[in-house]
C-alpha distance (Angstrom), angle and dihedral (degrees) to the residues before:
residue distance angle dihedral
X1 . . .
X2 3.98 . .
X3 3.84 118.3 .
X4 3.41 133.9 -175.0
X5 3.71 108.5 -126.5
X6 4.03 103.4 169.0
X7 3.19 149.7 -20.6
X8 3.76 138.3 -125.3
X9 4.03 120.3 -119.7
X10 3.82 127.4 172.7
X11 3.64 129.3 -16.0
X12 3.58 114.1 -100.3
X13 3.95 121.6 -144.5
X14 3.53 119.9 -36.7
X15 3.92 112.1 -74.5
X16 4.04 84.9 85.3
X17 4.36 101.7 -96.6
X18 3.46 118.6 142.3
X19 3.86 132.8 -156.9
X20 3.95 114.1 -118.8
X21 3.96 133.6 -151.4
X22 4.10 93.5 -132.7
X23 4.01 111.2 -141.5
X24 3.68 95.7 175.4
X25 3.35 126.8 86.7
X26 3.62 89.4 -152.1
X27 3.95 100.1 56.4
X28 3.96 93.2 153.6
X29 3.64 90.9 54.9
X30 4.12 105.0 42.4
X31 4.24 93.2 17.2
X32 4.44 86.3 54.8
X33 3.98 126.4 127.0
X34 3.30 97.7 -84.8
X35 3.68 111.3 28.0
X36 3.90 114.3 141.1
X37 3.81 105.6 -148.0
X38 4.11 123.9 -174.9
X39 3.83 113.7 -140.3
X40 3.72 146.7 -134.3
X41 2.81 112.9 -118.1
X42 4.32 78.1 42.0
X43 4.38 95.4 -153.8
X44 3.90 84.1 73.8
X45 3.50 96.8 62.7
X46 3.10 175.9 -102.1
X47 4.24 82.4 -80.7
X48 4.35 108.6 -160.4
X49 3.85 97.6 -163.5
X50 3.72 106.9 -132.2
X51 4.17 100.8 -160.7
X52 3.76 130.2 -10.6
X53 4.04 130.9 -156.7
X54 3.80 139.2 173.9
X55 3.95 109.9 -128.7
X56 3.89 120.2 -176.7
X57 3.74 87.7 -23.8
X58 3.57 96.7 -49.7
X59 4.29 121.5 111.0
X60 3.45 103.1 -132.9
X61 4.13 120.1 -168.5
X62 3.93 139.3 -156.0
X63 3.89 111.9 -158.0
X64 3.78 123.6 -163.5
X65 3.66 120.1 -88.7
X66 3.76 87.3 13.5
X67 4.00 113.5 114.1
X68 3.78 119.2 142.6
X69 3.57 135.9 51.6
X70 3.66 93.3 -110.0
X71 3.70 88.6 61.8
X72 3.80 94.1 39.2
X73 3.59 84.6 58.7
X74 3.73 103.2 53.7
X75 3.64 86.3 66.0
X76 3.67 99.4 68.1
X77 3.65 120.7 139.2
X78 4.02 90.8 4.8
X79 4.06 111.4 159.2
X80 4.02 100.5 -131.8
X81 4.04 104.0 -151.6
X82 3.61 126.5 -159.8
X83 3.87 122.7 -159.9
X84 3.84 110.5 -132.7
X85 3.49 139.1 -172.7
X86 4.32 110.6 -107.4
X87 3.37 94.8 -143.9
X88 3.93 101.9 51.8
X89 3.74 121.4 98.2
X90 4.11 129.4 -143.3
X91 3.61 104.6 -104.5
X92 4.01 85.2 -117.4
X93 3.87 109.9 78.4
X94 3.60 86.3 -160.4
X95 3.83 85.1 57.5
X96 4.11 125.8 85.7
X97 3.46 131.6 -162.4
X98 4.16 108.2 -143.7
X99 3.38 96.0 -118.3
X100 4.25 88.5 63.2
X101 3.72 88.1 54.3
X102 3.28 110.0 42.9
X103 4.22 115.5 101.5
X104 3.78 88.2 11.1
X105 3.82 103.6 136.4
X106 3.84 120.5 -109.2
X107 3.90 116.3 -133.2
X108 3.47 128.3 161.2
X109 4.10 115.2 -135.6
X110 3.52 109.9 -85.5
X111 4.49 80.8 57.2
X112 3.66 98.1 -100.6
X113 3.67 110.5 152.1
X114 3.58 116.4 -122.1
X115 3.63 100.2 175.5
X116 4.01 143.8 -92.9
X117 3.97 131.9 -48.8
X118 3.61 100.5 -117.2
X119 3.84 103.8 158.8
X120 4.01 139.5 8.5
X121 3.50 111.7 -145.5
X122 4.15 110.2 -162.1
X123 3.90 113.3 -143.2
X124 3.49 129.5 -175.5
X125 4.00 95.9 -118.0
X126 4.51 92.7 35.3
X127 3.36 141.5 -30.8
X128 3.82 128.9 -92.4
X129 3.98 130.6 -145.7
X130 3.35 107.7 -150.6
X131 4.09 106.9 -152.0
X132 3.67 129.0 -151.9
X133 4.16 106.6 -137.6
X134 3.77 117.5 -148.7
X135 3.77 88.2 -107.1
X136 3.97 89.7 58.3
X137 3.95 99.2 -110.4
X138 3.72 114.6 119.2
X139 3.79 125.8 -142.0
X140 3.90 123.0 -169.4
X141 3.56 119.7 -117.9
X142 3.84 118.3 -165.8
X143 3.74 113.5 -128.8
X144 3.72 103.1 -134.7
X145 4.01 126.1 120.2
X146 3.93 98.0 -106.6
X147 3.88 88.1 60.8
X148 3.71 103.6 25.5
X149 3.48 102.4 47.2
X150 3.82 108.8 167.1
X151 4.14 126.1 16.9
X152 3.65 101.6 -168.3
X153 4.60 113.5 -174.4
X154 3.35 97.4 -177.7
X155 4.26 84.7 54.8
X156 3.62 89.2 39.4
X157 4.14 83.4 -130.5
X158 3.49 144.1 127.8
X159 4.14 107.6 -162.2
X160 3.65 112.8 -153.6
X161 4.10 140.7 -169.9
X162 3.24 106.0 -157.4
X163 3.99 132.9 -163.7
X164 4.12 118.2 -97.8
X165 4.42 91.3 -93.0
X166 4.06 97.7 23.3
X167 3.73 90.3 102.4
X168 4.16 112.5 -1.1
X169 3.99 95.8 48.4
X170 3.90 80.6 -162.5
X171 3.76 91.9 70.0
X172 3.95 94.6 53.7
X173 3.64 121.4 123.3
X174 3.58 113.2 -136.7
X175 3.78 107.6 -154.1
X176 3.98 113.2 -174.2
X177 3.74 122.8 177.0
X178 3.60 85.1 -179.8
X179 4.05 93.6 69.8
X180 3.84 82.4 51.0
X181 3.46 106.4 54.7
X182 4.22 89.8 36.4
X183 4.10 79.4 60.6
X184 3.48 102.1 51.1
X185 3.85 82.1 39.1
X186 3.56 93.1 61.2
X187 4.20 93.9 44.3
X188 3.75 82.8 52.7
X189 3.37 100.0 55.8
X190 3.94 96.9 40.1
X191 3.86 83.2 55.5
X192 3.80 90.4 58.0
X193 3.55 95.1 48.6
X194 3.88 93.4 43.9
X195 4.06 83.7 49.8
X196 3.72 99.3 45.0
């Protein structure tokens, strides 16, 4: 099974590294010296990554073959794949690879069924599942433990909690200090008048 486990962003310096958008939670294991990744889009690869370093928070790679910043360049916004084994398991049991989550069926505690993984969308701040409902919309559900509280395989399930709005838009509160402060904006100014 092919996953994507990073991918490339701008050159950096001139020696040919390049920085990369890590979407792996196991960067020192499929990121290593080494590593012989396939890519998307496929006629830039395979890529064998030569050396790999973290500079001011950033991972920063050297492929083989690749040794100016012209070249370093070319390879902007390049998927790097990594073939992996179905069967094996993230050393973190509170980790998930996307392929064990996706079609799992969303249901919040009490059983009610919210709808069907369908996609998992990687942000920078947290990931998202985005969930088919039975009447075809989709709503996105962020994938962090105060919301997704229990991801059960064998149950094929992911049990959720969500917020007052997250799902029912009719249950959202709408808190606006802006309606506030345009009150007590207008008592002010209906004092200055009265006053004047």
């Amino acid at each position: 099974m092919q996953l994507v486990v990073a991918r490339i962003g701008r050159a950096h310096g001139i020696k040919g590294e390049v920085t990369v958008e890590v979407r792996t939670d196991e960067p020192e294991l499929r990121l290593g010296p080494g590593a012989v990744l396939a890519t998307e889009p496929a006629h830039v690869g395979p890529l064998a990554i030569e050396t790999g370093r973290v500079h001011s928070g950033r991972l920063l790679l050297r492929f083989e073959g690749v040794r100016d910043r012209t070249a370093a360049e070319a390879l902007r916004n390049t998927l790097l794949i990594a073939e992996v084994d179905p069967t094996e398991l993230p050393e973190d049991p509170e980790e998930f690879y996307d392929h064990q989550l996706m079609d799992l069926d969303v249901v919040l505690a009490d059983g009610t069924e919210i709808g069907r993984i369908t996609e998992i969308t990687h942000l920078p701040s947290q990931d998202l599942f985005i969930v088919e409902r039975p009447d075809g919309s989709e709503v996105m559900i962020p994938f962090v433990e105060e919301i997704v509280t229990e991801i059960d395989l064998e149950e094929q399930r992911a049990v959720i909690t969500p917020p007052p709005g997250l799902i029912d838009e009719s249950e959202a509160v709408v808190a606006s200090a802006r309606d506030e402060d345009g009150a007590d904006d207008a008592a002010a100014d209906d004092g200055k008048k009265d006053g004047a």
